[in-house]
Residue, then its C-alpha position, 0 to 999 in steps of 0.5 A: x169878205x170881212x176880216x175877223x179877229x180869228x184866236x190863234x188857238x182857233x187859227x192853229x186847229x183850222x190850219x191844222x185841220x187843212x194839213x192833216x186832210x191833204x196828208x190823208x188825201x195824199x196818202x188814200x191816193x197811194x193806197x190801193x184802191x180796196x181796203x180788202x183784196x179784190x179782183x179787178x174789173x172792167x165796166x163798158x158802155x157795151x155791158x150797159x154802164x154809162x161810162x167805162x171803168x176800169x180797176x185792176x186786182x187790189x191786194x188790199x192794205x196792210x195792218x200799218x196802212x190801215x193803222x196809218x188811215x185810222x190815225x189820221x181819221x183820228x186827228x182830223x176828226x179831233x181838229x174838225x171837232x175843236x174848230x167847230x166847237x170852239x167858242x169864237x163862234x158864240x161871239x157871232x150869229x146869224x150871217x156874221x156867224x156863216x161868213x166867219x166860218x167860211x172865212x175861215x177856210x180859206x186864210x192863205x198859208x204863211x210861207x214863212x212860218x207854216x202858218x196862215x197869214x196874219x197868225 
């Protein structure tokens, strides 16, 4: 894989984009697993589904959880926008341009500063 000279301006919004999507990862997984209160239920091979399912009543979120959802969708949405919108990417075409964009995903993190390496 080549190594680009990546703008830090573009490097933060990327390295950004990656902490806010786990922090929204993270916290979807806490969450009940309806937005709305819902009975649970059971799905069985023998009702006729390929595989058994299982989920138990969902209280639904609350107002703050929801609030907390919507505005990391937020930041994240604001992120993804800036990193694919950023003009680095005009100084590229073609497969130059794919391999950047894929190199730019995978930048390890700096332990030290947070940041991904090299930044």
């Amino acid at each position: 894989m080549a190594d680009y000279a990546f703008p830090d301006d573009l490097v933060a919004a990327q390295h950004e984009l990656h902490q806010v999507r786990a922090e929204l990862t993270a916290l979807l997984a806490k969450l009940p697993w309806s937005l709305t209160p819902e009975a649970g239920f059971r799905d069985t091979k023998e009702d006729g589904y390929w595989h058994t399912r299982e989920r138990s009543d969902s209280p639904g979120w609350s107002q703050e959880e929801q609030d907390q959802v919507d505005a990391l969708r937020r930041r994240q949405l604001a992120f993804a926008e800036a990193v694919v919108t950023h003009d680095f990417w005009t100084t590229l075409s073609g497969p130059d341009r794919v391999a950047a964009r894929s190199a730019i995903k995978h930048l390890p993190d700096d332990a030290a500063t947070g940041r991904p390496a090299g930044t």
